[in-house]
C-alpha positions, 0 to 999 in steps of 0.5 A: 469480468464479473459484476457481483452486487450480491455480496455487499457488506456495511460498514456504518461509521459513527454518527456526527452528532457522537463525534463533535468535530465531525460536521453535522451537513456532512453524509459521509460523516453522518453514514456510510457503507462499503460495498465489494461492486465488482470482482475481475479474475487475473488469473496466473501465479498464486503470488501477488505484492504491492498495488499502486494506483496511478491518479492520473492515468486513473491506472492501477499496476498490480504485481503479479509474481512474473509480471505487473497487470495494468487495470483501468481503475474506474472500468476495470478493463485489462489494459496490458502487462508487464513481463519478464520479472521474478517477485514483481512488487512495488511500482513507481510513475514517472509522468514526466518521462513517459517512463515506469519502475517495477522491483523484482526481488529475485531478479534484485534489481528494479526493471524500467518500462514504457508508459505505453507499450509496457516494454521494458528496458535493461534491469538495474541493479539494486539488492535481493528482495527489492521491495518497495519504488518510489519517486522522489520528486525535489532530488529527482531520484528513485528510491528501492527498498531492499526488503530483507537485505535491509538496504535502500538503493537510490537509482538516477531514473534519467541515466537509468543507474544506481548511485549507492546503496545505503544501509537501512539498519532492519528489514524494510517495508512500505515506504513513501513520499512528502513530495517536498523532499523527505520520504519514509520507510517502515523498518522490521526489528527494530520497529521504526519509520526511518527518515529520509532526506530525497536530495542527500540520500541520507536517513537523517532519523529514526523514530521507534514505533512504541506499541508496535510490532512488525510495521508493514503498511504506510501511508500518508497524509500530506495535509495534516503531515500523519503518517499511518503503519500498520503493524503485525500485531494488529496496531495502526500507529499515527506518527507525527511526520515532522517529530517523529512523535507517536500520536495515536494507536488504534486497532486494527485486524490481523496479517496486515500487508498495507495501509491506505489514506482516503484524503477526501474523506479523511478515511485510513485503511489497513487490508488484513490477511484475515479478510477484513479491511480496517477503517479509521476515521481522521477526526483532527490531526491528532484525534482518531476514531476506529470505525470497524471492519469490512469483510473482505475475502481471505487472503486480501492483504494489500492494497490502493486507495482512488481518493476522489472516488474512494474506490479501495482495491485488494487482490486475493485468490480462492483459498483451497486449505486454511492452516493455523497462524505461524506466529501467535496472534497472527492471520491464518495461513492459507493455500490458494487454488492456482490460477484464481487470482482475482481483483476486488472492487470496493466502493462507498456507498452512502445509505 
């Protein structure tokens, strides 16, 4: 584990007296910076997918390629690992249960364990490339977007078996939750957010994303109901969550991976592949500003957000060799030393 206070990088947001919504006694509103506080090796397989990070347990599960690494989010102690997976990526917590659901794409299949112990059970069947979990708390059902076999498995978490595998119509990315029943899912050529209804299990719309290419990230804002996709091509699209209408579009930096929403500070986030971390300030719900970019580190491409510290957390690895991008406009390439694989701390700090 290493402190390091040396490389602290600003970010100063608007002032409130630009940004007439902004409220004027507001600190956070007026100046504010990010800084990287802390770095922690993890050291392993130069792979690494989704970061969930669970409010409550204040834990954060970083999919780690073989495994799933369990940090404590506030002191960044290495709290265990989960084991025996192939393509580890996206998480989801069952409070309730005492129970967690982990993806693993070359295993297709999603793999339970034990809040705990970190032991896991039986693996259950969904598709190759399983991707994203999330929990759909009013039908009381998992949901597993299978990346590129373009599907969604719905998995009865109690029972610990898939009901049904239905067709997402593209590649799927980021998907999540309203909490009241309808989740959301970023879907590839054609460029969307599909809808979906938690108890039916079925994708009851399909919203095109104008403007952008290749959706990736998604977040959420439960309050003003906006949903947040970053694109490939350097886009972050604010969509209605009710209609479906496209709301705003914004800049963002490049090889994005994952978006992010800091509800107390009204703040979005996308982590780019080109080491940067865009920010976005929520002025209204139909009003947005782009705020700039922290540097990050190459290679920090996802992420997770804790809202009541606004603490944001990325992974990356030492880059040994950089190689143009593979698409125009895109990130660079970048081959990573082995065994270098470190999390970042990244905090507020207000001047």
């Amino acid at each position: 584990m290493c402190l390091n206070f040396s490389k602290i990088y600003f970010i100063t947001l608007v002032a409130a007296a630009m940004l007439p919504t902004f409220s004027p006694a507001s600190a956070e509103d007026r100046a504010a910076a990010y800084a990287i506080t802390k770095t922690i090796p993890l050291g392993g397989a130069d792979r690494w997918d989704y970061l969930h990070y669970d409010r409550n347990s204040h834990r954060l599960y970083v999919a780690h390629d073989t495994e799933v690494t369990v940090v404590d989010g506030r002191s960044g102690k290495e709290i265990g690992h989960i084991k025996g997976l192939a393509a580890a990526q996206g998480v989801a917590v069952l409070k309730s249960s005492g129970e967690g659901f982990v993806a693993s794409g070359e295993q297709a299949g999603v793999v339970p364990f034990n809040l705990k112990n970190f032991k896991t059970g039986k693996r259950i069947p969904a598709a190759e490339d399983a991707d994203a979990a999330v929990f759909d708390p009013v039908g009381g059902r998992l949901f597993v977007a299978n990346g590129d076999s373009k599907s969604i498995t719905i998995v009865d978490p109690a029972r610990k078996a898939a009901l049904e595998t239905i067709d997402a119509g593209g590649i799927t990315q980021f998907m999540v939750t309203d909490g009241k029943g309808k989740l959301f899912v970023n879907i590839e050529a054609p460029d969307e957010i599909a809808r979906i209804d938690g108890p039916t299990g079925r994708i009851d719309a399909h919203w095109p994303l104008a403007g952008c290419v290749g959706p990736h990230g998604l977040a959420f804002d439960r309050a003003a109901r906006r949903l947040f996709a970053s694109c490939s091509n350097g886009v972050l699209a604010v969509v209605d969550a009710d209609t479906g209408a496209l709301v705003s579009s914004l800049p963002i930096g490049k090889g994005t991976d994952a978006a992010g929403f800091d509800e107390k500070r009204k703040l979005i986030f996308s982590s780019n592949g080109d080491g940067t971390l865009s920010v976005i300030k929520e002025v209204s719900p139909d009003k947005y500003e782009a705020l700039g970019a922290v540097p990050t580190a190459p290679g920090a491409r996802t992420m997770a957000v804790d809202s009541e510290t606004g603490r944001i957390f990325v992974v990356t690895a030492d880059v040994l060799a950089t190689d143009p991008p593979k698409k125009a406009g895109g990130a660079p390439h970048f081959t990573f030393k082995p065994g270098t694989v470190k999390l970042l701390f990244i905090d507020p700090q207000l001047r």
